[in-house]
Every structure is written in structure tokens, then in C-alpha cells.
N, C-alpha and C positions, 0 to 999 in steps of 0.2 A: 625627763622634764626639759634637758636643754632643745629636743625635737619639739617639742609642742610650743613652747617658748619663743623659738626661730619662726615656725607662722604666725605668732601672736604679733610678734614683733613687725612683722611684715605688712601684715592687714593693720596693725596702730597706725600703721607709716601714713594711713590716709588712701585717698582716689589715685591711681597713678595714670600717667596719659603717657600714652605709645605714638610714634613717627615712623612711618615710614614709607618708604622708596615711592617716588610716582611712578606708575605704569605708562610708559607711553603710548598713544593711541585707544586707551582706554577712556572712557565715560566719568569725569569724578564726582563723584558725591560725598557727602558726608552723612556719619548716624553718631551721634550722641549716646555716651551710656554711660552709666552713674557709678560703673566698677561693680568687680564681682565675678566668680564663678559662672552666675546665670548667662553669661555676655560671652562665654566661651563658642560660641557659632562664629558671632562676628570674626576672633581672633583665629581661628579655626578654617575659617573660612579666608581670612588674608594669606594666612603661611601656606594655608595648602595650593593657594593658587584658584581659586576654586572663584573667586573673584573675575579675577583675570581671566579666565575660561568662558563666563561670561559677558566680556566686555567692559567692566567698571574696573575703575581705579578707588579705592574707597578707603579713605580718613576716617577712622574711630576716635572720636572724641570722647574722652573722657571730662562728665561734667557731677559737679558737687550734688545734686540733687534732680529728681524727678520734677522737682516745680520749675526748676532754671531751666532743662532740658525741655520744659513743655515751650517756656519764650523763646527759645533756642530756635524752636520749631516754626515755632508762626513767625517768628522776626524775620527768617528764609536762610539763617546763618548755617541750618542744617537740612538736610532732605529729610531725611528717617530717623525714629529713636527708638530706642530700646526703653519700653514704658510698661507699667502697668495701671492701676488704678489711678494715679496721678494723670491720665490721658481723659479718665473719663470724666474724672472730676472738672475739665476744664471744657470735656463736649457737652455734657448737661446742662454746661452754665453758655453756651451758645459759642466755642473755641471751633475750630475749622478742625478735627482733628478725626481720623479712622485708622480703626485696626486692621490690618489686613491679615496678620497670620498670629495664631497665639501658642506657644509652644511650653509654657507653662501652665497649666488652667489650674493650677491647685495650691495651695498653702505651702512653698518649701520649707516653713519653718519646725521647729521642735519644742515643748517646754520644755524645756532642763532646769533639776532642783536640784539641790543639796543632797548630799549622802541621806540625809535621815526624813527625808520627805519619799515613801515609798508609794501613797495613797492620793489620791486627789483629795479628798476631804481634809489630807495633813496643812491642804494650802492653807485651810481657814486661819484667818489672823498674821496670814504671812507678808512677809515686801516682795514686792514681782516689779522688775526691770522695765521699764520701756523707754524709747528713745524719747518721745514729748509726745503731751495731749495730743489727738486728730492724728496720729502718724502712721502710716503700714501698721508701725508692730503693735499698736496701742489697741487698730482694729482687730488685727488675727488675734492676738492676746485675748479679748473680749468673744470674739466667736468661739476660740478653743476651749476657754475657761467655762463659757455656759453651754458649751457641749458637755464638759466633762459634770455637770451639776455645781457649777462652781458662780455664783454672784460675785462679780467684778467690784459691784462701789460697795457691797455689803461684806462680802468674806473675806479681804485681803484690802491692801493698799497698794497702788499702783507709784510708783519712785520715777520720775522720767530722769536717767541716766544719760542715754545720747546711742550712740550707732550701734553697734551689733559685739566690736571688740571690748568698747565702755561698758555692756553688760556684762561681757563674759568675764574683765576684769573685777567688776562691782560682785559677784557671784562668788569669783575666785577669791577676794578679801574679804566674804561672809557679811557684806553692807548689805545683802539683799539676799531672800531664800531661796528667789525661781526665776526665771526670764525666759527669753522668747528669741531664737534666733537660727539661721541654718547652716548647711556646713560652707566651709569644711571644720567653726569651730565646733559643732554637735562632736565630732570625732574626736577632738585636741580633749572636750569637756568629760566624754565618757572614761577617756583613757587616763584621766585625772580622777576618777570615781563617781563622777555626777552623775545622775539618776537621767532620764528621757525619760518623763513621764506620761510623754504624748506626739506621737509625731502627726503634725496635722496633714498633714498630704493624705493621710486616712479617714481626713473630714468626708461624709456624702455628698459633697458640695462644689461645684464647681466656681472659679473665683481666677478672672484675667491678671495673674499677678505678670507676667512677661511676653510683650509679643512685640511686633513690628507696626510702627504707628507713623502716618504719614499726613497731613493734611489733607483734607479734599480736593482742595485744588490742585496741588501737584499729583494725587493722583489723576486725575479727571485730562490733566496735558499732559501725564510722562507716564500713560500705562505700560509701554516697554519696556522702561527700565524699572522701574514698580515689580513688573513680573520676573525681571531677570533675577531681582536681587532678593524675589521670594524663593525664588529655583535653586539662588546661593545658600537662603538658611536652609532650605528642607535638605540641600546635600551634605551642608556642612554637619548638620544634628546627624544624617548619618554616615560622615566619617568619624565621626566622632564617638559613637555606638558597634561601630564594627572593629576599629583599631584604638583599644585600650591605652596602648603602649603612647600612641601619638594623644591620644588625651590628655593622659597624666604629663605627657611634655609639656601640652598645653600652659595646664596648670600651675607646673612647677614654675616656667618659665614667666606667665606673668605675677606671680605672686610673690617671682623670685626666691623662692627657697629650693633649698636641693633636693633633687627628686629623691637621690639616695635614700637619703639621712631621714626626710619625710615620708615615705613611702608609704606608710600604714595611715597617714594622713589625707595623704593622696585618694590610695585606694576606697576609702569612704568617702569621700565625697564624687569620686570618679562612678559609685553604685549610687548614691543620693539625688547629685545634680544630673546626669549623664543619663541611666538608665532607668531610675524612678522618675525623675521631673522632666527630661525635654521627651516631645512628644515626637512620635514619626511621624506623624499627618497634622500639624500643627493649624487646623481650619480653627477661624474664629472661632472662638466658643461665645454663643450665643445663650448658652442655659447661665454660663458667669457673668455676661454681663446684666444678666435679667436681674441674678442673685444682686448685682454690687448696684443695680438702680432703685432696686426694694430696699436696700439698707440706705441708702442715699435719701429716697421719698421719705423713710421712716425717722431718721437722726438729723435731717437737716432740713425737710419741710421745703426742698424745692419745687418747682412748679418746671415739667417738662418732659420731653416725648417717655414713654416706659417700654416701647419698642426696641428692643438690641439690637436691631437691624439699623435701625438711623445711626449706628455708632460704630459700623462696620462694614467692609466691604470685603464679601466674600468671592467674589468673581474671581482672583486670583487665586488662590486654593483651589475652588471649582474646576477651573479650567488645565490645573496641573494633577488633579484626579480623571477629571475626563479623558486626558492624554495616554494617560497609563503611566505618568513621568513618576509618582511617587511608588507606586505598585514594583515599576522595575527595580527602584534601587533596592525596596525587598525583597524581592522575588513572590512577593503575594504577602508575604507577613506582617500585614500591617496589625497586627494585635500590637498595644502600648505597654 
């Protein structure tokens, strides 16, 4: 208990924001990113040097939320974010914003219930966690729930609780039966007894929850370094997939807890986030953003292009497939 506790405690602590060293003679830029495992490229990519190797000096900002990070973006305070649906939500409504690489296409999260919740049917009549109405989890929530045969405003009641630790605490105090969120607490929750009743990364469904998002304009005048710093994630995802040992450094080291003591911690989200969710060819996905424009026409009645093409640019990927640049670092094995 007291290992599982020590990452609770850690993730409560909030968004942490990192400093450091300028590169000299290096390009700098900054990218924005709202905290989390899923960001371990960026981090991954500064300590390895992997930056540096391509020229850029690069500040990772740590910011509260995907909607601040989006002003972030267009104000010019930053080059790149670390986005997902929050990116598109602001290109439909006419925001200067494209994805260029997406490296997560799929749902990272899990339901996790109570010990005595074995069944999907058991949800009916249940409380289920989410952070607030209109939020990431309140959406997956909703998709998972009526994959599994489950009506959302009819079978359960939905609780908005707050971020992903305020579930798992709200869970852990038996205020709510079931929630929605990924690792590395999916790991701390199981080893506590809690059920995974569904891990959605196994939805048929493709769905931009993480990728690299730039404005148009800066891409359109800085395609050089646009494409250097796409060159940074695709190598960083795979050092990050070939040396386990320096991942879980990764990990421990921004989340602060000891690698020791947390290991079995560790190692589950190092298989969750690492070699299930980031992707080695991490090309726009165009079939997610089609899915997240059909949910958007359908829930919010906007009026605007349905094309996934207007909301990305894939010339970058393209042209690091054409080279043979992703091919090499696996030696041909680009199976995900």
C-alpha cells in the first residue's frame, strides 16, 4: 500500500514543470504539454540528447489544460503542443491549428470498477467518475459505456469528480462504483483489487487523443524545423521502445517516485503507455479524425469542413517514410 500510495501522492501533487539547461547554438522552441506519461517522448527526447542532435534547444512547458495550451498556441508563446481533441475542437471552429504526427490514435484509458462489479450490466444503477460535463473522460466514458451495451443518461449516473487522481481517490473511498482513466493508476488500482472492466485502446476505433500540433502558419514558414522536431519524436518513441530500463528512468524520474520501491508500477504502465499506445510510425490518423468530426457534427451541430485532411498535414511523416528514416530505426518492423 505504502508503494502505490507514494504515486498517488505524486500525481495529487498536480502538473509539474521542468527547466532546463539552454543548448547553445541550438534553434529554441517551445511545446506545451498538460503533464503525464503520454509526454514521455518530449522528456525522452531532451535527456537523450536527441534534441540536440537535431539542432533545437527545446523548453517543455508544462501547462494546466488542453484549452490553455491551445491560447498558448495561437498567442505564439509556444511553437508546438502536445494535443489531442482539444486541437480540433478549436480547428473546426475556424483556430489556425494542424496535426502533423499522431502517436497515440486510440483511447489510453480503462474502466475500472469495484471489486463486486464483474459484468457490464452490473454498471446499471451505478455512479461512474468523470472529471466535468464536455471533458476527454466524460467523451471516452460515453463511447466505452455504449460499446459495452451500457446507456450513459439511462443506466448509471455520471458524478463529475475532477482529474484522473480525484477519480481514483473517489473510487478508492467507495463515493463512486466505476471510473475512467489510464495508467500508470490502471496499475496502483488493480493491485488494490479493482476490477478493469474494459480497456478501451481495444475499441475498433481510431480516436487523435496525442499527437504534435502546430499552427499553420508556422508550419507553412518553419518547415525545417517542423520536420526536425517530427524526426525528434519518431526517434524518441523509439528509444524509448527499445531501452526499457531508460524508460522507466524516464518515468520514475518525472513523476518522482522511486524506481525501486515502484517497479511493478512502473513496469505496467512502461507495457500500457510505451508499447501498447505510442505508435512507431506515428502518421496523422486521418480515419480518428474523421471519427472525432462525426461526433462533433452529431453532439454539437456545428457547421464545417468533414474533410481530416483540412486538419492535418501530413507531408512531414510522408517524407520521413519516403526516406526510409522510420524503416531504419526498425530495421523493417514497422508492425505497432
Amino acid at each position: 500500500m505504502k508503494t502505490y500510495n507514494c504515486v498517488l501522492a505524486v500525481l495529487i501533487g498536480g502538473a509539474l514543470s521542468f527547466s532546463f539547461p539552454q543548448v547553445v547554438g541550438a534553434e529554441a522552441v517551445k511545446i506545451g504539454v498538460t503533464g503525464g506519461v503520454e509526454f514521455l517522448p518530449y522528456w525522452a527526447g531532451k535527456d537523450r540528447g536527441v534534441f540536440r542532435k537535431y539542432g533545437l534547444d527545446v523548453d517543455i512547458v508544462t501547462i494546466q489544460a488542453g484549452t490553455i495550451a491551445v491560447q498558448a498556441l495561437l498567442g505564439g508563446s509556444i511553437e508546438f503542443a502536445g494535443l489531442g481533441q482539444a486541437y480540433l475542437r478549436g480547428a473546426v471552429r475556424g483556430a489556425d491549428m494542424i496535426m502533423v504526427a499522431t502517436y497515440m490514435d486510440h483511447f489510453p484509458y480503462s474502466i475500472m470498477v469495484k471489486p463486486t462489479i464483474t459484468k457490464p450490466e452490473h454498471l446499471k444503477g451505478s455512479r461512474f467518475a468523470i472529471s466535468r460535463f464536455g471533458s476527454a473522460a466524460e467523451f471516452a466514458a460515453r463511447i466505452g459505456l455504449q460499446h459495452l451495451g451500457i446507456k450513459p443518461d439511462k443506466d448509471l449516473t455520471f458524478i463529475q469528480v475532477g482529474n484522473e487522481t480525484a477519480r481514483f481517490s473517489a473510487l478508492q473511498a467507495g463515493t463512486v462504483d466505476a471510473t475512467i482513466f489510464g495508467a500508470p493508476l490502471v496499475g496502483v488500482a488493480r493491485r488494490l483489487g479493482f476490477n478493469t472492466l474494459y480497456r478501451m485502446r481495444d475499441l475498433p476505433v481510431f480516436y487523435p487523443h496525442e499527437g504534435l500540433v502546430v499552427t499553420k502558419r508556422y508550419a507553412a514558414s518553419n518547415r525545417d524545423t517542423v520536420s526536425r522536431f517530427v524526426k525528434v519524436l519518431v526517434e524518441s518513441i523509439h528509444e524509448l521502445r527499445i531501452d526499457k530500463e531508460f524508460a522507466i528512468s524516464e518515468m520514475a524520474k518525472y513523476l518522482k517516485v522511486d524506481p525501486a520501491a515502484n517497479r511493478a508500477v512502473l513496469e505496467d504502465s512502461y507495457q500500457e503507455i510505451v508499447m501498447d499506445d505510442f505508435i512507431k510510425n506515428p502518421r496523422p490518423t486521418l480515419e480518428g479524425v474523421k471519427f472525432m468530426l462525426e461526433v462533433l457534427r452529431d453532439t454539437e451541430k456545428l457547421k464545417m469542413s468533414m474533410d481530416p485532411k483540412d486538419y492535418v498535414d501530413t507531408a512531414f511523416m510522408e517524407q520521413l517514410n519516403k526516406n526510409g528514416f522510420i524503416e531504419s530505426l526498425y530495421r523493417g518492423d514497422l508492425n505497432k
